[in-house]
BATOR-126694 format. One record per residue: residue number from 1; z, y, x of N, C-alpha, C in turn. Coordinates in steps of 0.2 Angstrom, whole numbers, plus 2048, in hexadecimal, padded with zeros to 3 digits. Layout:
<sefis>
<sefi nr="NUM" n_Z="Z" n_Y="Y" n_X="X" ca_Z="Z" ca_Y="Y" ca_X="X" c_Z="Z" c_Y="Y" c_X="X"/>
...
</sefis>
This chain:
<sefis>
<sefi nr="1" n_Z="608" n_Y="3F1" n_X="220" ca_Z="60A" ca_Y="3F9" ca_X="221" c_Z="605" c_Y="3FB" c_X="226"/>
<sefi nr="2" n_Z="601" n_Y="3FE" n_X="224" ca_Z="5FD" ca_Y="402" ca_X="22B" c_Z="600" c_Y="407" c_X="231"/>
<sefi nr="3" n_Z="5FD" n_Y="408" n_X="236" ca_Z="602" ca_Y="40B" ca_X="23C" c_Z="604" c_Y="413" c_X="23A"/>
<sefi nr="4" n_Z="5FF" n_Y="413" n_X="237" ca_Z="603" ca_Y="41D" ca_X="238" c_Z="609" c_Y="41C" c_X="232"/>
<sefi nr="5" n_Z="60C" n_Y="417" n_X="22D" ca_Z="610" ca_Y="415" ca_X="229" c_Z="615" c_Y="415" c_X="22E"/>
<sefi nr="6" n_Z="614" n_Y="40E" n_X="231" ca_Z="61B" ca_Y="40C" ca_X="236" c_Z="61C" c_Y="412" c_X="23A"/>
<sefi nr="7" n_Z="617" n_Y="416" n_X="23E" ca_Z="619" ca_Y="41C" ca_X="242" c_Z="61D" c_Y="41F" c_X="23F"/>
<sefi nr="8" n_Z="61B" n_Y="422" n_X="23A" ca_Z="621" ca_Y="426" ca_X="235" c_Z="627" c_Y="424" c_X="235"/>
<sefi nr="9" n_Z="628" n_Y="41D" n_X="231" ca_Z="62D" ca_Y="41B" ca_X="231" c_Z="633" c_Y="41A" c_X="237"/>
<sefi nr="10" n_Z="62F" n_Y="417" n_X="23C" ca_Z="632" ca_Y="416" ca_X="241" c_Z="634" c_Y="41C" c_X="245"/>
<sefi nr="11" n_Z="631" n_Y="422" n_X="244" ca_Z="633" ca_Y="427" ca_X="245" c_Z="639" c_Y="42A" c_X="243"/>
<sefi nr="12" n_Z="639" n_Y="429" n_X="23A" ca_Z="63F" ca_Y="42C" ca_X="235" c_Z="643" c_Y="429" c_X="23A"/>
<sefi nr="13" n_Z="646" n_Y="422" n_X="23A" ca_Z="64A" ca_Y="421" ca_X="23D" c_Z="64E" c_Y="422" c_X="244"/>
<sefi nr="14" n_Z="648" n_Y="423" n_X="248" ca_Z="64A" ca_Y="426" ca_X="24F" c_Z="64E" c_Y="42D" c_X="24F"/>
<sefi nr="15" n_Z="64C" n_Y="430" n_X="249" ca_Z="64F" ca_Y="437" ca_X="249" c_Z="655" c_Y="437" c_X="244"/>
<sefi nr="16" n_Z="655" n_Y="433" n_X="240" ca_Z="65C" ca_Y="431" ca_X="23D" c_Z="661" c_Y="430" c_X="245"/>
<sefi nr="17" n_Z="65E" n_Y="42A" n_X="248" ca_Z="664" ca_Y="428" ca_X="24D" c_Z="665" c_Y="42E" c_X="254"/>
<sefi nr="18" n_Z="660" n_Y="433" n_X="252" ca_Z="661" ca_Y="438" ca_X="259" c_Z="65D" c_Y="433" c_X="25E"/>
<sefi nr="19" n_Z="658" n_Y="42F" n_X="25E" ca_Z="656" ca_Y="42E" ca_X="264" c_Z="64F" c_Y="42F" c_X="266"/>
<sefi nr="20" n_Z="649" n_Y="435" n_X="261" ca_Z="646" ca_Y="433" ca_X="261" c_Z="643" c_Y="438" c_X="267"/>
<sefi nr="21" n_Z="63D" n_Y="435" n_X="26A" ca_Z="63B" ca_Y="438" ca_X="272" c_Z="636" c_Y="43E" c_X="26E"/>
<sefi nr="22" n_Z="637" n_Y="444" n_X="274" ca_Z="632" ca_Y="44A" ca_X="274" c_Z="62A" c_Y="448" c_X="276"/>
<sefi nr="23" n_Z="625" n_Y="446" n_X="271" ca_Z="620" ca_Y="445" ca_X="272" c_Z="61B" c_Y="449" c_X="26B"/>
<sefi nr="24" n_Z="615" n_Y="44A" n_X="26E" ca_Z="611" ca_Y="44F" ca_X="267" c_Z="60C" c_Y="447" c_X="264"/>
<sefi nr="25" n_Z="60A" n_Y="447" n_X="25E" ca_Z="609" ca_Y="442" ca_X="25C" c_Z="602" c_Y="444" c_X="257"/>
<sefi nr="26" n_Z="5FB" n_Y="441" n_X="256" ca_Z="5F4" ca_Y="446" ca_X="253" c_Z="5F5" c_Y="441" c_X="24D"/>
<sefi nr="27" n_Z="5F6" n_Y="444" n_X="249" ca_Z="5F4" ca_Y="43E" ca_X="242" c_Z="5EF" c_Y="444" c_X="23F"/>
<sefi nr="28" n_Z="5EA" n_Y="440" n_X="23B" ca_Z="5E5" ca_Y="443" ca_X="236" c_Z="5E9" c_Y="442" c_X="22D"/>
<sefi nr="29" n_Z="5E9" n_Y="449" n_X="22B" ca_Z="5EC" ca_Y="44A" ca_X="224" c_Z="5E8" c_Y="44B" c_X="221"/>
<sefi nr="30" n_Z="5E6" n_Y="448" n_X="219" ca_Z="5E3" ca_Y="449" ca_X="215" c_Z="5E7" c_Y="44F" c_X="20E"/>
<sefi nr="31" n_Z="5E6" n_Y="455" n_X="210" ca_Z="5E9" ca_Y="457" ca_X="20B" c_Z="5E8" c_Y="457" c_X="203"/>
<sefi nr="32" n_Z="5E9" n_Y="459" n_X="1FE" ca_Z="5EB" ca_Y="459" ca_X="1F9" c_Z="5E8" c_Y="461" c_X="1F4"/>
<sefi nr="33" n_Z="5E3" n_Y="460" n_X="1F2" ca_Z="5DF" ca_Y="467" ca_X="1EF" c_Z="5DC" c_Y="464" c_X="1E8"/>
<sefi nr="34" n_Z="5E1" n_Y="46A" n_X="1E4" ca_Z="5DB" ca_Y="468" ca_X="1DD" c_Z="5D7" c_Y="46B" c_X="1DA"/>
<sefi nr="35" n_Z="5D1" n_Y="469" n_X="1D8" ca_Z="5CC" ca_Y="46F" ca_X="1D9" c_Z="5C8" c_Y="46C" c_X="1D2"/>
<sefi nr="36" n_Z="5C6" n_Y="46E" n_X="1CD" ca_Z="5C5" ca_Y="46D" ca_X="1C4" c_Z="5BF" c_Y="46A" c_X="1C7"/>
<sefi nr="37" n_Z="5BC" n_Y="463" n_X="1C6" ca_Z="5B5" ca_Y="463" ca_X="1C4" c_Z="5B3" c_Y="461" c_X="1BF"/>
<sefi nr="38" n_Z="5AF" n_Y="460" n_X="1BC" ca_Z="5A9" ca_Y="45E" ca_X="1B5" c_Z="5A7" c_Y="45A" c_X="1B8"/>
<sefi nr="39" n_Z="5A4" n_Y="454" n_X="1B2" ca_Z="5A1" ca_Y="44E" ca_X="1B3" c_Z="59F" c_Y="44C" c_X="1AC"/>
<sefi nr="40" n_Z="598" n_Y="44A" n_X="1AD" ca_Z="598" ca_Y="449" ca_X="1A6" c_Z="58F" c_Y="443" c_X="1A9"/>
<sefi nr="41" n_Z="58D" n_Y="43F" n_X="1A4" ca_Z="589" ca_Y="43C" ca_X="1A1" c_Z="584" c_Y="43D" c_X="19F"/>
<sefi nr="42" n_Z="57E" n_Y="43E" n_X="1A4" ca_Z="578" ca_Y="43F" ca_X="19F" c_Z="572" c_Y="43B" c_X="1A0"/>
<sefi nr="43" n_Z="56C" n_Y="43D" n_X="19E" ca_Z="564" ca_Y="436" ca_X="1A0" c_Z="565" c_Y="434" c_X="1A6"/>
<sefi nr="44" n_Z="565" n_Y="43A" n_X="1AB" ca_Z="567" ca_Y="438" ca_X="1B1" c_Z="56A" c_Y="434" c_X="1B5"/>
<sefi nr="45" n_Z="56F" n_Y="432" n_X="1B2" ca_Z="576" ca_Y="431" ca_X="1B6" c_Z="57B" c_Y="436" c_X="1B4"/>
<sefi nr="46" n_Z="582" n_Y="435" n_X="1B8" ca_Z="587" ca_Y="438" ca_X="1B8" c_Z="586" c_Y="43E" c_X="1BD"/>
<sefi nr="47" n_Z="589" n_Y="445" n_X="1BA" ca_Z="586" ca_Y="44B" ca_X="1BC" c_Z="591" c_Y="44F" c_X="1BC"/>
<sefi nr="48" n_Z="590" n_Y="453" n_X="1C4" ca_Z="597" ca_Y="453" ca_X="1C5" c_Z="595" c_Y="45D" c_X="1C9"/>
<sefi nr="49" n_Z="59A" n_Y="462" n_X="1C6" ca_Z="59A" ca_Y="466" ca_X="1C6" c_Z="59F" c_Y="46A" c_X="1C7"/>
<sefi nr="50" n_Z="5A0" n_Y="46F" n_X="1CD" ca_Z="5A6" ca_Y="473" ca_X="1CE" c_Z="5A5" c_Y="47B" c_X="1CD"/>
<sefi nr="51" n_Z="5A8" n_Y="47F" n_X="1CA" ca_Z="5A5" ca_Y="487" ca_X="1CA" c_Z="5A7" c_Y="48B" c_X="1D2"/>
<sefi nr="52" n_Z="5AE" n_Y="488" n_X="1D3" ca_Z="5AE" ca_Y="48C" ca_X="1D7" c_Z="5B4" c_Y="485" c_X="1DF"/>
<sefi nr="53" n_Z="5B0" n_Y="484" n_X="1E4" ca_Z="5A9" ca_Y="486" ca_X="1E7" c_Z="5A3" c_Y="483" c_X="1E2"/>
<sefi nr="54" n_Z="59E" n_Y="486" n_X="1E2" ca_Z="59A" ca_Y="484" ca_X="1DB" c_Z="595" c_Y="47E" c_X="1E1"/>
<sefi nr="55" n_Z="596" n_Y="478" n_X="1DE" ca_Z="594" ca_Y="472" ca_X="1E2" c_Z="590" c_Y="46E" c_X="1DC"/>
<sefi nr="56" n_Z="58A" n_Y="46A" n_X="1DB" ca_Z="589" ca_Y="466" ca_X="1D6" c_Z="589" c_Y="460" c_X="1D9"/>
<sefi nr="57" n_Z="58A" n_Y="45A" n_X="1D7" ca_Z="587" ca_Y="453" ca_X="1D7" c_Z="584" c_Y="44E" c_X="1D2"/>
<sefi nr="58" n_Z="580" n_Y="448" n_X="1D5" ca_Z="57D" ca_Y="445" ca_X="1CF" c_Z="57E" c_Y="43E" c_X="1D3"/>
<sefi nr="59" n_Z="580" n_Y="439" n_X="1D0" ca_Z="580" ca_Y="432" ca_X="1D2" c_Z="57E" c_Y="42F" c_X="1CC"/>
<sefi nr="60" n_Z="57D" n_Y="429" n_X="1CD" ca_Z="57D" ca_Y="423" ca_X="1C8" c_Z="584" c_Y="422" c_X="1C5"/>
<sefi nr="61" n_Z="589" n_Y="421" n_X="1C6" ca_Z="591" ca_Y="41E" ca_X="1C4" c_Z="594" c_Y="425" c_X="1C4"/>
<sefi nr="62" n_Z="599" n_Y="423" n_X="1BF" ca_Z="59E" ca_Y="426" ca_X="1BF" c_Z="5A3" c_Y="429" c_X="1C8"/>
<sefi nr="63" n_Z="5A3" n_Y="422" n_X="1CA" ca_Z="5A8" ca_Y="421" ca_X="1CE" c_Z="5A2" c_Y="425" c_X="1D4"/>
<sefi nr="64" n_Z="59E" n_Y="422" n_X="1D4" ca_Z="597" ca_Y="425" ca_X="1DA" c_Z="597" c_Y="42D" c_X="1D8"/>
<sefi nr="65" n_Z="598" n_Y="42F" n_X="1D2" ca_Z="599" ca_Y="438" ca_X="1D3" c_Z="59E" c_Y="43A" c_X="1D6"/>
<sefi nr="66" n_Z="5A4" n_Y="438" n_X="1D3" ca_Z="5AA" ca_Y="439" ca_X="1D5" c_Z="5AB" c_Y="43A" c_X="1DD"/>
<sefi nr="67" n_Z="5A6" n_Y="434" n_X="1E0" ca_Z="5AA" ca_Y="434" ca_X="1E8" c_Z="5A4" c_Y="43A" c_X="1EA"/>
<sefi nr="68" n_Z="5A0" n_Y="438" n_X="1E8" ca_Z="599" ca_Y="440" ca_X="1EA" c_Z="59B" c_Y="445" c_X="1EB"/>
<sefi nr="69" n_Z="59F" n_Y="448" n_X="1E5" ca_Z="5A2" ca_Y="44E" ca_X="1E6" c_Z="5A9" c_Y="44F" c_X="1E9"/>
<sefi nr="70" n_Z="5AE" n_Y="44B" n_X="1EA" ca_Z="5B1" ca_Y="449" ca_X="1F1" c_Z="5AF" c_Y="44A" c_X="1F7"/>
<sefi nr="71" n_Z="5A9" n_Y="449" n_X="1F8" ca_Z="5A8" ca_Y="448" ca_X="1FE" c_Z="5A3" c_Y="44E" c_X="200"/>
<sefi nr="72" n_Z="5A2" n_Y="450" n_X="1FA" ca_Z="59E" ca_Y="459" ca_X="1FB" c_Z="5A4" c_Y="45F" c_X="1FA"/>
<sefi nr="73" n_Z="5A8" n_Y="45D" n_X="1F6" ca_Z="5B1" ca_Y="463" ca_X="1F9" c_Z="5B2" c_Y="463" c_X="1FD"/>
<sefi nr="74" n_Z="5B2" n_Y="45C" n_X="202" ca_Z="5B4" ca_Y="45A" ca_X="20A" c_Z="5B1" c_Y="45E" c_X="20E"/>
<sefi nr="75" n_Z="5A9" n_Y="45D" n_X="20C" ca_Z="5A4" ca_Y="45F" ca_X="212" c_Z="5A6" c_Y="468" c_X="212"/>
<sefi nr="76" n_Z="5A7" n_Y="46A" n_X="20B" ca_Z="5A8" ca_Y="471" ca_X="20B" c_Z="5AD" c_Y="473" c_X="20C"/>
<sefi nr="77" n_Z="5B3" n_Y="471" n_X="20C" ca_Z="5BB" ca_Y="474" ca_X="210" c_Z="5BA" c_Y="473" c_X="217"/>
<sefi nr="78" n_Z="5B6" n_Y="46C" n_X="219" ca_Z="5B3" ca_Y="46C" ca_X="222" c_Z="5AF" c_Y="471" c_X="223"/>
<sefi nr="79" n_Z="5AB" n_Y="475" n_X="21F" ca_Z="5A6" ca_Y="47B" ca_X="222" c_Z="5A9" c_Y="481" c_X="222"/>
<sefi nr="80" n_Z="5AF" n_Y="483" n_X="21F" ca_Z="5B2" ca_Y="488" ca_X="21E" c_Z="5B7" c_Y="487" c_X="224"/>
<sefi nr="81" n_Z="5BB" n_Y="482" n_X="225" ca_Z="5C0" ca_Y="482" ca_X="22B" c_Z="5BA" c_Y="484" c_X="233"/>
<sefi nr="82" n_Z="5B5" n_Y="481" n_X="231" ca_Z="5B1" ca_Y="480" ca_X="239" c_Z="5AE" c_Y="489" c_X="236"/>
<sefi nr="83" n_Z="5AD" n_Y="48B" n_X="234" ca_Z="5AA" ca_Y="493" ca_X="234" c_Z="5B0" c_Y="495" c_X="236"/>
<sefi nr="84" n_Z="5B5" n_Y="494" n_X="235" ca_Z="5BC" ca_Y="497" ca_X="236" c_Z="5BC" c_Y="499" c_X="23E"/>
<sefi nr="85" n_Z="5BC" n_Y="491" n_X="240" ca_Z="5BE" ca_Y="491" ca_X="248" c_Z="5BC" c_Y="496" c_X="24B"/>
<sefi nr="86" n_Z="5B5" n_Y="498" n_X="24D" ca_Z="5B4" ca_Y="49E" ca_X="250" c_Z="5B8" c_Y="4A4" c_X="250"/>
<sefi nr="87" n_Z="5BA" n_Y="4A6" n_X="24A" ca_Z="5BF" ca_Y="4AC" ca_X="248" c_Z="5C7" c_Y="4AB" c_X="24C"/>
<sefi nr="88" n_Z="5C8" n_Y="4A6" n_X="24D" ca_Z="5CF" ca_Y="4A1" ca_X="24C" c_Z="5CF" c_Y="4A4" c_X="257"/>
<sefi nr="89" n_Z="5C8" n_Y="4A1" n_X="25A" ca_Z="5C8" ca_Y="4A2" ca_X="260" c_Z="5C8" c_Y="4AC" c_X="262"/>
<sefi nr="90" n_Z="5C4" n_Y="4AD" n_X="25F" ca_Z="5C3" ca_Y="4B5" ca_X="25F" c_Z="5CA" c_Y="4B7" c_X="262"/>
<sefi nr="91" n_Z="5CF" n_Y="4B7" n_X="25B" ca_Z="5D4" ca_Y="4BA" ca_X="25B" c_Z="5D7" c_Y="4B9" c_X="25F"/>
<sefi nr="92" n_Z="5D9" n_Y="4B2" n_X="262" ca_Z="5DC" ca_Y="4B0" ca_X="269" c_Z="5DD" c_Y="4B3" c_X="26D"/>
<sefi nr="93" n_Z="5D6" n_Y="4B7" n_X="26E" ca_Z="5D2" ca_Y="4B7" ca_X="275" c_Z="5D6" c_Y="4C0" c_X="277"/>
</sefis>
C-alpha cells in the first residue's frame, strides 16, 4: 500500500474515533476529464486526434499515441491553469 493510501486510511480512522489532530495536508490530485479523441492507423504510424482542444499526435504504437496525447491534454489544461494565475492574483489585489 503506498503512503498517501495509508495517510487516507489512517486518517478515515482517526476521524471515525474523533481524534484526529488539526493539521493542513498537500497531496497532488490527478483529476478525471473526458475528452473524445481519434486514433487510427496509417503508413506512418499511429495518428491521434482531438477537435476540441484541437491537438494532433503521431507515434509508432498504439499505446505510444495514446500516452502522447495524454501527455499533450496535460501540458494543455497546465497552460490554461498557469494563464489563469495572473487573473486569479489581479483579483485579490
Amino acid at each position: 500500500m503506498n503512503r498517501a493510501k495509508r495517510f487516507i486510511l489512517h486518517s478515515a480512522e482517526a476521524v471515525q474515533r474523533g481524534t484526529m489532530a488539526k493539521h493542513r495536508v498537500a497531496l497532488s490530485v490527478t483529476p478525471s476529464l473526458r475528452i473524445e479523441c481519434k486514433f487510427w492507423l496509417s503508413e506512418d504510424g499511429w495518428n491521434g486526434s482531438c477537435e476540441r482542444p484541437s491537438i494532433t499526435v503521431q507515434a509508432g504504437s498504439f499505446e505510444r499515441v495514446k500516452s502522447e496525447m495524454e501527455m499533450a491534454l496535460g501540458a494543455y489544461m497546465e497552460s490554461l491553469l498557469s494563464d489563469a494565475q495572473p487573473m486569479k492574483t489581479e483579483l485579490a489585489a
